[in-house]
Wavefront OBJ file of the C-alpha trace (Angstrom):
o trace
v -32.843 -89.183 -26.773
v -35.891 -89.926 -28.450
v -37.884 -88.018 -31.419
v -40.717 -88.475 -33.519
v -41.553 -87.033 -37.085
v -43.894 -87.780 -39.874
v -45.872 -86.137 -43.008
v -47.708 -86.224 -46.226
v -45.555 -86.662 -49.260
v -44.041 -83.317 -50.592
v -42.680 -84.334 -53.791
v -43.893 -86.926 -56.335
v -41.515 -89.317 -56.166
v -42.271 -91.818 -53.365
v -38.265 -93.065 -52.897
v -37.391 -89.740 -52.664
v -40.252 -89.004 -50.455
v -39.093 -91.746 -48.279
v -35.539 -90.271 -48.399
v -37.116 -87.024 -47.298
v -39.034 -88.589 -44.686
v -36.021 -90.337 -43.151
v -33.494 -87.249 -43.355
v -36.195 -84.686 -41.355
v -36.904 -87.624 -38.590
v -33.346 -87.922 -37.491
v -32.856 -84.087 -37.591
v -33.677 -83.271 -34.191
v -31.451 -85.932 -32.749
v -28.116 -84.051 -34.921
v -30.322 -80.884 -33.262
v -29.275 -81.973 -30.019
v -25.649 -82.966 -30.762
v -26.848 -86.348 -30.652
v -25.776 -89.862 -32.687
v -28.985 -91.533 -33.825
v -28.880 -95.421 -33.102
v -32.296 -96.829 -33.965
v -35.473 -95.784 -35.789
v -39.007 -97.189 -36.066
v -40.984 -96.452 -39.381
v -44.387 -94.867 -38.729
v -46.851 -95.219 -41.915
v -49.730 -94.689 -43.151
v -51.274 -95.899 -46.695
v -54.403 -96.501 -48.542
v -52.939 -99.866 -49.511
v -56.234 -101.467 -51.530
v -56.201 -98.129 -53.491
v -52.624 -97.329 -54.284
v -50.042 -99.531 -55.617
v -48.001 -101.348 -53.232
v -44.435 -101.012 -55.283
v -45.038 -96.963 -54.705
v -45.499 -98.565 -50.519
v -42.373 -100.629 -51.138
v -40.727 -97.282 -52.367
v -41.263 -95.405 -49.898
v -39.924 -97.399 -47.134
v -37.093 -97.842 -49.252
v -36.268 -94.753 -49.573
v -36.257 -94.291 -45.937
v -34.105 -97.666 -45.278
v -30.975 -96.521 -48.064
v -30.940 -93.051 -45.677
v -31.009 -94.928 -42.393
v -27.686 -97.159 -43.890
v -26.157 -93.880 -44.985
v -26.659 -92.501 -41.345
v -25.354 -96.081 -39.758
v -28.626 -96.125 -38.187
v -30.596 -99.821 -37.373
v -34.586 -99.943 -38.309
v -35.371 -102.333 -35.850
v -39.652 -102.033 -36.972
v -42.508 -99.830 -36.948
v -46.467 -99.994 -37.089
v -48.643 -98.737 -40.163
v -52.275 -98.162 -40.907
v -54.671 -98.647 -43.792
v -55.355 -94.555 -44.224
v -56.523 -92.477 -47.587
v -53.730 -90.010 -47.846
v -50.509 -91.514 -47.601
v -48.050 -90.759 -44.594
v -44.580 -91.407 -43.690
v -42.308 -90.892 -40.896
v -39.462 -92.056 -38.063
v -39.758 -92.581 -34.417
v -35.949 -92.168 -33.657
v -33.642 -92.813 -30.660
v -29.878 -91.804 -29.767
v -27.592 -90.911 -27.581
v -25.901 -88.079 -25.771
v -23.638 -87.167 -23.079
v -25.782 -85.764 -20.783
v -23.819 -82.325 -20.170
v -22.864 -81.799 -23.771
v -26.878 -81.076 -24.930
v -27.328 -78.758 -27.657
v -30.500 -76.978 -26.708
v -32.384 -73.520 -27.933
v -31.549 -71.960 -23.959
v -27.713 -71.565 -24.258
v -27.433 -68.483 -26.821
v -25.589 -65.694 -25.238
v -24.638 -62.265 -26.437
v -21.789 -61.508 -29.280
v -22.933 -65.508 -30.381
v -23.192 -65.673 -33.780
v -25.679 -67.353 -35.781
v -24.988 -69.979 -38.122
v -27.407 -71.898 -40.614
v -26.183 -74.815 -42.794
v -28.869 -75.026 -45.474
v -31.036 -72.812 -47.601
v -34.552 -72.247 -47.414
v -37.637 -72.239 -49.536
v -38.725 -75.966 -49.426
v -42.337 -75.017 -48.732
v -42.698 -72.116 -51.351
v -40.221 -74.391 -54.208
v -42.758 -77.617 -53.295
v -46.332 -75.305 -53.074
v -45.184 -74.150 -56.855
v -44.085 -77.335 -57.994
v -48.102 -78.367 -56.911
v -49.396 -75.690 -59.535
v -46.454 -76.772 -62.373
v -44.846 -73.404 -61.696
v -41.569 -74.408 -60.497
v -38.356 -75.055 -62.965
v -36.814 -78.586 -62.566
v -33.217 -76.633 -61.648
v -35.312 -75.332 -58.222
v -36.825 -78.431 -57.243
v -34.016 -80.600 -57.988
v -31.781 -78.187 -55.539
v -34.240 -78.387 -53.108
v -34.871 -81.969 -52.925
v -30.640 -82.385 -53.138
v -30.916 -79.685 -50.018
v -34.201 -82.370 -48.149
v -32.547 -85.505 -48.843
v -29.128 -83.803 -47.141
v -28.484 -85.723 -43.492
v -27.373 -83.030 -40.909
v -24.481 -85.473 -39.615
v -21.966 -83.280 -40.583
v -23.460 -80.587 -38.624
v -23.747 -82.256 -35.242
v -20.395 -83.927 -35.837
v -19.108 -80.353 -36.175
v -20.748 -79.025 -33.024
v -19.354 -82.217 -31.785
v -15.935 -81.655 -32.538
v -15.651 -77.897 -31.626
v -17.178 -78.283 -28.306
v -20.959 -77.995 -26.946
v -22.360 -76.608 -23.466
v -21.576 -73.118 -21.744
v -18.149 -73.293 -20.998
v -17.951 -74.114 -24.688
v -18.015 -72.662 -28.134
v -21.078 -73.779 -28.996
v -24.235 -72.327 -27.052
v -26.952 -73.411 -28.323
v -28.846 -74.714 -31.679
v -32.331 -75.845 -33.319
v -33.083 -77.343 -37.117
v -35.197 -74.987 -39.400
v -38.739 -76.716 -39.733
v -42.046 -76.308 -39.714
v -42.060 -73.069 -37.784
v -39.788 -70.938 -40.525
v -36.456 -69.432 -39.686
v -38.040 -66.711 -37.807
v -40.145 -68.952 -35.776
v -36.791 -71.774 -34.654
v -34.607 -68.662 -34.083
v -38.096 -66.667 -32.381
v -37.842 -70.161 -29.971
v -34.262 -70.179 -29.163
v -33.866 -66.025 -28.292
v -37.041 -66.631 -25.902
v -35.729 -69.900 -24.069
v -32.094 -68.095 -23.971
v -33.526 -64.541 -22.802
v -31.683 -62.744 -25.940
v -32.208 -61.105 -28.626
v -31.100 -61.973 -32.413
v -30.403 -59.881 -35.112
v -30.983 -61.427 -38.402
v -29.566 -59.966 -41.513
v -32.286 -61.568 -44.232
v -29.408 -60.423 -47.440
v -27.546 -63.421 -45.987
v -29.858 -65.705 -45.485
v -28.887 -68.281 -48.435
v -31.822 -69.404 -50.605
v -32.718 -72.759 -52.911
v -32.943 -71.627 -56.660
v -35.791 -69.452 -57.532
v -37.299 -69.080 -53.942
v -37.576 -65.062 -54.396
v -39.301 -65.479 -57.836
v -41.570 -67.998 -56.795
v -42.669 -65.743 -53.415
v -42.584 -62.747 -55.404
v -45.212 -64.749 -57.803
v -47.498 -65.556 -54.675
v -46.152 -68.983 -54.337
v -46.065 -68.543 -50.850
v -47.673 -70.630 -47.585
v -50.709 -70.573 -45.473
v -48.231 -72.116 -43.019
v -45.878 -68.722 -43.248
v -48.309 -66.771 -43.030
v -49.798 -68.016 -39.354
v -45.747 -68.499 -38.555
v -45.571 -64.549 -39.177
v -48.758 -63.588 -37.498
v -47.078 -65.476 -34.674
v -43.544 -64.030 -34.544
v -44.463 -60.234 -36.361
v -45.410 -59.323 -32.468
v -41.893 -60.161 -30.939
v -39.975 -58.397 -34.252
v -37.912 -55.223 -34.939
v -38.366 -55.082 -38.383
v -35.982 -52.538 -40.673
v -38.271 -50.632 -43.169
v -35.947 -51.716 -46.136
v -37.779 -55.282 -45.322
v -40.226 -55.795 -48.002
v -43.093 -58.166 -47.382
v -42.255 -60.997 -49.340
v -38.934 -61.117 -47.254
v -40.531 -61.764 -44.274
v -42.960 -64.573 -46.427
v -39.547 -66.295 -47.337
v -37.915 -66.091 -43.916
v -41.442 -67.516 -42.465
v -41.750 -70.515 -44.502
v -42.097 -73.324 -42.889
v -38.674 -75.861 -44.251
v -39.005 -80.042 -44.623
v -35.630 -81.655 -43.571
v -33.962 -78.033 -42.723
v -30.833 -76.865 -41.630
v -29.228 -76.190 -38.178
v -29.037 -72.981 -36.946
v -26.297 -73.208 -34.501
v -25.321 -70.337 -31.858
v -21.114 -70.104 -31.119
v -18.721 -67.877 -29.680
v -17.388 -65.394 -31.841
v -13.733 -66.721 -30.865
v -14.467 -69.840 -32.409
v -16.846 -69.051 -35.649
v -13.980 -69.572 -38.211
v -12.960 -73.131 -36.807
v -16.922 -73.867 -37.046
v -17.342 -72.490 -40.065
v -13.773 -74.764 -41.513
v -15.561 -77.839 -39.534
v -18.780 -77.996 -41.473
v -16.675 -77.286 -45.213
v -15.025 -80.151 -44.345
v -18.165 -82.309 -43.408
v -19.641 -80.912 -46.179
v -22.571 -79.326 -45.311
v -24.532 -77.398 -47.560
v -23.704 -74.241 -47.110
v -21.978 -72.739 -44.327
v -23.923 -69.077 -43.524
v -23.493 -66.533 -41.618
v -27.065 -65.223 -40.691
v -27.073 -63.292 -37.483
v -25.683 -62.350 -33.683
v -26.752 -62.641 -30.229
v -27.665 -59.645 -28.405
v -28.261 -58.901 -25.371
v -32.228 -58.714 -25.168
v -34.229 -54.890 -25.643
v -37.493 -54.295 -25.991
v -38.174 -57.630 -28.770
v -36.453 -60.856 -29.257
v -35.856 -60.500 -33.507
v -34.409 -57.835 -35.037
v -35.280 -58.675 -38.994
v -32.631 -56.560 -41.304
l 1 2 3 4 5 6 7 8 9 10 11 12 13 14 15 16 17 18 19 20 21 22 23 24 25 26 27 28 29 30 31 32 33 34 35 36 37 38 39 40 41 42 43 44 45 46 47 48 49 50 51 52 53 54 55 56 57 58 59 60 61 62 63 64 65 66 67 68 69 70 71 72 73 74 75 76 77 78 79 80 81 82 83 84 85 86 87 88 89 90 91 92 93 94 95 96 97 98 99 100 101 102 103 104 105 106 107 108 109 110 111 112 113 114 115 116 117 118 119 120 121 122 123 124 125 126 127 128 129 130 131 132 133 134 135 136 137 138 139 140 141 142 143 144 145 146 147 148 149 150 151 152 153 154 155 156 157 158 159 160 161 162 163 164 165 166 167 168 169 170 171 172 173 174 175 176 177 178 179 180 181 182 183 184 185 186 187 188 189 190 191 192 193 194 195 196 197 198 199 200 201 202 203 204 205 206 207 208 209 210 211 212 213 214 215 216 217 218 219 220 221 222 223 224 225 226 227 228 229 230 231 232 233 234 235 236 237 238 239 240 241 242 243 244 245 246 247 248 249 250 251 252 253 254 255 256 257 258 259 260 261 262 263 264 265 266 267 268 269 270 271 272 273 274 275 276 277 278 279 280 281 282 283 284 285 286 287 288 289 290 291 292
């Protein structure tokens, strides 16, 4: 398995940036059910303008979360850039009939999502000073969170068809409603989401009710809205929170009913950080997300 993942910094503190960094590269190889083995640093810095202990942060950062993951950096390349960037090219293995994809979901699966969300409206209101220290501290805890304990979960319980786990995907870029939006289409399902228990970082619903939303959730929404059943009790800033796009997200992971309370014990004891359940497969109607 190999993956690839970098971005400009999202928080002001370039160890914890680097952290960051780290955590979201190796989150599509724990996607997959996958152990990450090696990485390769991927960087970008204006090196004659900035300060080269905020460099030697930065790839710090990304080195302590590498040992925590028992991951090797075995190199990289960088380039003398103005805005700063910092990212992974990762490899790992998996056996080769024990994938976790976003095609497996069937009906009666239910949905499962093992962090909050909000990164991108906590981190766009942190840009204007209008986020409390309480939010962004439980969002960065929530970014600089490895998703080991997930994938050793889906691990343990059992991955593929003729197991209880179906299918999965990590929350990024494209929002909740645009990873799940992915996996109903490649499974040829429908979802249900119920967006009351969707878990959220502190102060997300303020800070979207106060505008602190994305220009990124908003083209994620214009892009899923067409493929939703949406409940009138849905307000709009609902579907801005369950559109934003996520740094270093959860997994949402898809398993058989029969088995949701041994997944559920599985991921409390790898301490993930939270344990939600979101959703349920359905067979598919007339759209792939029903939002609730």
């Amino acid at each position: 398995m190999q993956t690839l993942d970098f971005f400009t910094p999202i928080v002001d503190d370039p160890y914890t940036f680097g952290q960051i960094a780290a955590c979201n590269s190796l989150s599509d190889i724990y996607a997959m059910g996958g152990r990450p083995l090696t990485a390769m640093n991927i960087l970008c810095f204006p090196i004659k303008e900035r300060d080269p202990a905020e460099l030697a942060a930065i790839l710090c950062g990304g080195a302590d979360k590498l040992a925590e993951a028992n991951v090797s950096l075995v190199g990289g390349h960088s380039v003398d850039d103005q805005e700063p960037k910092f990212g992974m090219s990762v490899s790992g293995l998996v056996h080769p009939d024990r994938i976790a994809t976003n095609a497996g979901a069937k009906p009666g699966d239910i949905v499962v999502l093992t962090k909050p969300i909000g990164t991108g409206i906590i981190t766009t209101a942190a840009k204007f000073d209008k986020c409390g220290k309480e939010s962004i501290d439980d969002a960065v805890e929530g970014m600089c969170s490895l998703n080991a304990g997930a994938a050793e979960a889906m691990c343990a319980l059992g991955i593929g068809r003729d197991r209880p786990i179906h299918a999965a995907t990590d929350i990024t870029g494209f929002g909740i409603i645009g990873h799940l939006l992915h996996l109903a289409q490649a499974s040829g399902v429908a979802i249900r989401i119920n967006t009351n228990a969707i878990p959220l970082y502190k102060g997300v619903n303020e800070l979207a009710v106060a505008g602190y939303t994305t220009a990124g959730a908003a083209s994620n929404l214009t892009y899923a809205r067409p493929h939703m059943n949406i409940a009138d009790s849905i307000r709009e800033v609902d579907l801005d929170i369950v559109s934003d796009p996520q740094t270093s997200g959860g997994l949402a992971i898809c398993v058989d009913p029969a088995s949701l309370s041994e997944l559920l014990d599985l991921l409390r004891a790898n301490k993930t950080t939270v344990q939600a359940v979101i959703g349920e497969v359905l067979t598919l109607q007339d759209q792939h997300l029903i939002v609730g």
